[in-house]
N, CA, C and O atoms as a GROMACS GRO file, in nm:
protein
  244
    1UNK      N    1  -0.704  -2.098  -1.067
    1UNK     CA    2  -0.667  -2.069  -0.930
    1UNK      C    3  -0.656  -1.918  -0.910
    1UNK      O    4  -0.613  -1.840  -0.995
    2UNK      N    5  -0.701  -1.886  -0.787
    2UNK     CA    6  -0.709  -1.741  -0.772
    2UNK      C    7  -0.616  -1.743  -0.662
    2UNK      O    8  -0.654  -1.777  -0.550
    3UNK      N    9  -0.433  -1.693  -0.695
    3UNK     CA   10  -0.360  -1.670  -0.626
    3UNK      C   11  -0.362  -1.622  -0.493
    3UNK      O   12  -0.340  -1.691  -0.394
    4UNK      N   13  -0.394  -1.483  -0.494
    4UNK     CA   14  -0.401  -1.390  -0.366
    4UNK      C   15  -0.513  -1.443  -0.284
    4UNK      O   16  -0.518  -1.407  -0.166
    5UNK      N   17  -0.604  -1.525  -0.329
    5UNK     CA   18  -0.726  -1.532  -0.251
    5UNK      C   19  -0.688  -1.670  -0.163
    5UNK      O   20  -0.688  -1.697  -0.043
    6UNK      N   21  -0.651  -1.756  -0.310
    6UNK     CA   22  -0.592  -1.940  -0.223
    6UNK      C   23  -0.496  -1.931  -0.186
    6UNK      O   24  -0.475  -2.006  -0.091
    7UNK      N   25  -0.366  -1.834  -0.235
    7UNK     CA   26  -0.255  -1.892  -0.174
    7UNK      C   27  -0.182  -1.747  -0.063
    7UNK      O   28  -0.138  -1.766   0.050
    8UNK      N   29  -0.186  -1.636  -0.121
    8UNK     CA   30  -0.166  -1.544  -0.024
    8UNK      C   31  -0.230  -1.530   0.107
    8UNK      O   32  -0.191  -1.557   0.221
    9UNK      N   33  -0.372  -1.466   0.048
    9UNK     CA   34  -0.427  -1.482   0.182
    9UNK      C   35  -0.424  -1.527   0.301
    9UNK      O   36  -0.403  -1.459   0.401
   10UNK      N   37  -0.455  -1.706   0.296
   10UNK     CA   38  -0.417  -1.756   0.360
   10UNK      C   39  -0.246  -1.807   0.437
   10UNK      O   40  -0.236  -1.881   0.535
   11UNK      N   41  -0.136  -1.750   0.367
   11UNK     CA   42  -0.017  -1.761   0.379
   11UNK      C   43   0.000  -1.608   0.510
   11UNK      O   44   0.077  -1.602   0.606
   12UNK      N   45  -0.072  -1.535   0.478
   12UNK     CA   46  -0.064  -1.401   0.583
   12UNK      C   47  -0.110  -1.402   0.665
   12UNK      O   48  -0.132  -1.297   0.726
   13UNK      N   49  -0.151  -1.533   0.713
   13UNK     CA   50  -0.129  -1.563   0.864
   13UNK      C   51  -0.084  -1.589   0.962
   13UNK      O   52  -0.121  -1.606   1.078
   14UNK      N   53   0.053  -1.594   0.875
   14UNK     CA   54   0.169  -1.670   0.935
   14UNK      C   55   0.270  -1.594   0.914
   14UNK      O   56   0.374  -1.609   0.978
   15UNK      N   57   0.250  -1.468   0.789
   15UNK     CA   58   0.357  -1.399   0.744
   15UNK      C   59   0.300  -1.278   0.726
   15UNK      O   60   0.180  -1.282   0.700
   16UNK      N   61   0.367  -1.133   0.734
   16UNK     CA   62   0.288  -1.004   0.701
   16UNK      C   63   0.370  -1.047   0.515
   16UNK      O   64   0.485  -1.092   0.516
   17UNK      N   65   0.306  -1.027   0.394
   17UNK     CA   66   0.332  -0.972   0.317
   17UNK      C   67   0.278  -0.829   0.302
   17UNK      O   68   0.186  -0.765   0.354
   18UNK      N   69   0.410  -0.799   0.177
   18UNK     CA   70   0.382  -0.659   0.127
   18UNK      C   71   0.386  -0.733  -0.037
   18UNK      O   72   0.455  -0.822  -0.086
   19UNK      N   73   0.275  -0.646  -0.087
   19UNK     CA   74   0.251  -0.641  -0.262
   19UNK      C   75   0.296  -0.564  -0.307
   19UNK      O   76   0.280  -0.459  -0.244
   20UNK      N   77   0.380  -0.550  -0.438
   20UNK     CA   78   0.421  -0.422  -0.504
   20UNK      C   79   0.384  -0.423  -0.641
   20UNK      O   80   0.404  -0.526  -0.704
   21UNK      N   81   0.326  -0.314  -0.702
   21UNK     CA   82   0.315  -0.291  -0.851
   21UNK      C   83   0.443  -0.251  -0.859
   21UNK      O   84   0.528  -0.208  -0.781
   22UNK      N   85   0.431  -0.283  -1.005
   22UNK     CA   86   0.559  -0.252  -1.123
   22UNK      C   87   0.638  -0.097  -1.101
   22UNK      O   88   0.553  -0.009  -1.087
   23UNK      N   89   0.740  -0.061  -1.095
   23UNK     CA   90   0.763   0.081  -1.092
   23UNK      C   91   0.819   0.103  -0.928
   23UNK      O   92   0.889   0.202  -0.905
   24UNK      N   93   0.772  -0.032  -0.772
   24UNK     CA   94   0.787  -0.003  -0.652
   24UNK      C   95   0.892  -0.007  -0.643
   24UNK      O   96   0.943  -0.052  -0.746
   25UNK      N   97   0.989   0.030  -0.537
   25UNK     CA   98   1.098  -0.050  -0.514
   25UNK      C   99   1.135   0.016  -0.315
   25UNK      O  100   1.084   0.102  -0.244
   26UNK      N  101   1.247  -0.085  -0.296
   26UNK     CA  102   1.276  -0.023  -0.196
   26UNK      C  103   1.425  -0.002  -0.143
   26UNK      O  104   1.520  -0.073  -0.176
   27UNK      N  105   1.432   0.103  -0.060
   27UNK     CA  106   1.596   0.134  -0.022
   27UNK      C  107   1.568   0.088   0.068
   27UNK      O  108   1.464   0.060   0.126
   28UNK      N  109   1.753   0.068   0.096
   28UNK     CA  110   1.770  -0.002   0.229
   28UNK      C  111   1.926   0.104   0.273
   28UNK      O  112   2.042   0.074   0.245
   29UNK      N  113   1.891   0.203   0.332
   29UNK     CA  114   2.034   0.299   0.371
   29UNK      C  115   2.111   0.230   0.414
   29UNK      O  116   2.089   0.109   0.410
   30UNK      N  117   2.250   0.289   0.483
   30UNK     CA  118   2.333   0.298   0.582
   30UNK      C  119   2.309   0.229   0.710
   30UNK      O  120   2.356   0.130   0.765
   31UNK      N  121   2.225   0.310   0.735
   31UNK     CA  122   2.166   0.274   0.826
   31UNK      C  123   2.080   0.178   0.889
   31UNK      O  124   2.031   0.182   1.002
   32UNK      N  125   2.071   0.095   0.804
   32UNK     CA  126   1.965   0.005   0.782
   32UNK      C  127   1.797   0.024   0.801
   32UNK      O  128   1.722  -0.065   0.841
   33UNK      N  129   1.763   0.134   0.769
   33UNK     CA  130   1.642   0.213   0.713
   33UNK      C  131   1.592   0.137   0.556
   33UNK      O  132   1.653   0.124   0.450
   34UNK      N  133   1.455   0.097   0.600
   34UNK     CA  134   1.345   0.032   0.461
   34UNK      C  135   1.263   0.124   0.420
   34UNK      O  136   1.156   0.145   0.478
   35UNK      N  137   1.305   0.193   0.309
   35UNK     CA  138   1.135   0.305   0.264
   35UNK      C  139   1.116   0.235   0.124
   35UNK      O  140   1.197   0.214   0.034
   36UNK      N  141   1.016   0.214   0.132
   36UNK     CA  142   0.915   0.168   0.022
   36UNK      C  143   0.883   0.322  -0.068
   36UNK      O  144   0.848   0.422  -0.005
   37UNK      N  145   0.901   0.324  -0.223
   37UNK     CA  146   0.885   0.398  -0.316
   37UNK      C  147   0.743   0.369  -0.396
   37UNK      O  148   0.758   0.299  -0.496
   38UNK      N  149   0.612   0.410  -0.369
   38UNK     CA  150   0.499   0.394  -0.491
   38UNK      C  151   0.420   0.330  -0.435
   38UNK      O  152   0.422   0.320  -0.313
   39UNK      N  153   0.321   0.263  -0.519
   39UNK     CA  154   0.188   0.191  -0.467
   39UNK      C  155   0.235   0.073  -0.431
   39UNK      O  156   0.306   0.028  -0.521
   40UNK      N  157   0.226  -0.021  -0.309
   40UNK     CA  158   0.201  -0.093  -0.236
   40UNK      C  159   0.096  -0.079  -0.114
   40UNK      O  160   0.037   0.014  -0.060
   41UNK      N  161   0.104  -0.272  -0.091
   41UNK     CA  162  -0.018  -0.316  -0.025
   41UNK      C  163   0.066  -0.408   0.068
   41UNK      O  164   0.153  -0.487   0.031
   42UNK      N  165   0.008  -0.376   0.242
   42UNK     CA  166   0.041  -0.510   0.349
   42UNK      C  167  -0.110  -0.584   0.343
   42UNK      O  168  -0.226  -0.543   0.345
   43UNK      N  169  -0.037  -0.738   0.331
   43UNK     CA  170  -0.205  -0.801   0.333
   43UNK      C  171  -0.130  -0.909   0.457
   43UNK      O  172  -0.026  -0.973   0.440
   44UNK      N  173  -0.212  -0.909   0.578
   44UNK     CA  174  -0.204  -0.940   0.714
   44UNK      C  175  -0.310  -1.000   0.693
   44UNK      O  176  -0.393  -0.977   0.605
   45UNK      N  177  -0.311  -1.138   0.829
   45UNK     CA  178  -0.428  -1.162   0.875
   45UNK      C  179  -0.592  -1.186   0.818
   45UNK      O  180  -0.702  -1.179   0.871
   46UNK      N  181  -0.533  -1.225   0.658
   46UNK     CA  182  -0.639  -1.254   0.555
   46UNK      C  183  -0.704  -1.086   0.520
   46UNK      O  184  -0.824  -1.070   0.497
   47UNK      N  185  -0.632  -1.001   0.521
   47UNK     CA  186  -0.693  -0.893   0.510
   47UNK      C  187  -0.576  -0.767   0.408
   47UNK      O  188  -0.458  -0.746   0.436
   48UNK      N  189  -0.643  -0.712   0.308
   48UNK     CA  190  -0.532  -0.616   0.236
   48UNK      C  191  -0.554  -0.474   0.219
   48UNK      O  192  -0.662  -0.428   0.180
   49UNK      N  193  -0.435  -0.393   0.254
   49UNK     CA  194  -0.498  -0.252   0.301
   49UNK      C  195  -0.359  -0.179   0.229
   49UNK      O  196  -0.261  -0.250   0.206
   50UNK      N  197  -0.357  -0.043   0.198
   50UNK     CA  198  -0.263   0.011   0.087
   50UNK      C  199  -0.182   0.071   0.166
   50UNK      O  200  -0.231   0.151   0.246
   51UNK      N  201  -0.056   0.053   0.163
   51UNK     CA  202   0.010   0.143   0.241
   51UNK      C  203   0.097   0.211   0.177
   51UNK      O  204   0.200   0.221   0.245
   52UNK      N  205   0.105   0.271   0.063
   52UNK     CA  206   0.133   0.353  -0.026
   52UNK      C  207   0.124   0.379  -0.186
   52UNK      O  208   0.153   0.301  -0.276
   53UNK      N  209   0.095   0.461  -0.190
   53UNK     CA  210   0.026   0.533  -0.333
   53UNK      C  211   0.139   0.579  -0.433
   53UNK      O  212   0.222   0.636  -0.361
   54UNK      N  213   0.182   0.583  -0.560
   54UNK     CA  214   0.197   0.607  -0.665
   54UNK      C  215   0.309   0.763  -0.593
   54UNK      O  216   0.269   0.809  -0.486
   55UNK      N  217   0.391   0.806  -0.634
   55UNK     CA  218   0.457   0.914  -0.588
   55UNK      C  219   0.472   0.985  -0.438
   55UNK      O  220   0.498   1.100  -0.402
   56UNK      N  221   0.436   0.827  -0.352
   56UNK     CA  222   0.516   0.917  -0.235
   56UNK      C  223   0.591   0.749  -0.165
   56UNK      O  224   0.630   0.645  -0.219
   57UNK      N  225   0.584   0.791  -0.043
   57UNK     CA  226   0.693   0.666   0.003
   57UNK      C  227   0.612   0.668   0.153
   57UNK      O  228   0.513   0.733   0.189
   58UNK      N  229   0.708   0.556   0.235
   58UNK     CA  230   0.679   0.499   0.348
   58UNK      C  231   0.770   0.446   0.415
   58UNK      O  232   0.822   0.355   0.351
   59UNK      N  233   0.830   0.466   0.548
   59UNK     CA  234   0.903   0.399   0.607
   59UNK      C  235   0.832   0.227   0.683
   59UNK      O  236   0.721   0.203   0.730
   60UNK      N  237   0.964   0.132   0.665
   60UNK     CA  238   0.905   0.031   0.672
   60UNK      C  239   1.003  -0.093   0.804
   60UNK      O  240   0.980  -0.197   0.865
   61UNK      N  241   1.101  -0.004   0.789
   61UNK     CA  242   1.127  -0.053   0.858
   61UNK      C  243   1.257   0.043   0.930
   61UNK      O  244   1.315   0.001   1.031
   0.00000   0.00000   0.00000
């Protein structure tokens, strides 16, 4: 079985996931501020695109 292809994919149609390699993580402030730390991926809409790279970050929410 090819996970991301049979079961993600199609599950992100209904849901935005985010993917994280080993090493990601994320804060959640005070404030209730989400920044994502390292390489991650949103895979939407049967489709997966990187929304952050290895030493920098991203606000997410």
């Amino acid at each position: 079985m090819r996970v991301v292809e049979d079961i993600v994919f199609p599950d992100s149609f209904h849901h935005e996931i985010i993917a994280m390699n080993n090493g990601t993580f994320i804060v959640v402030d005070e404030n209730g501020k989400h920044t994502l730390f390292g390489e991650a991926y949103r895979i939407k809409e049967g489709k997966m695109e990187q929304i952050c790279q290895n030493g920098s970050s991203v606000v997410l929410k």
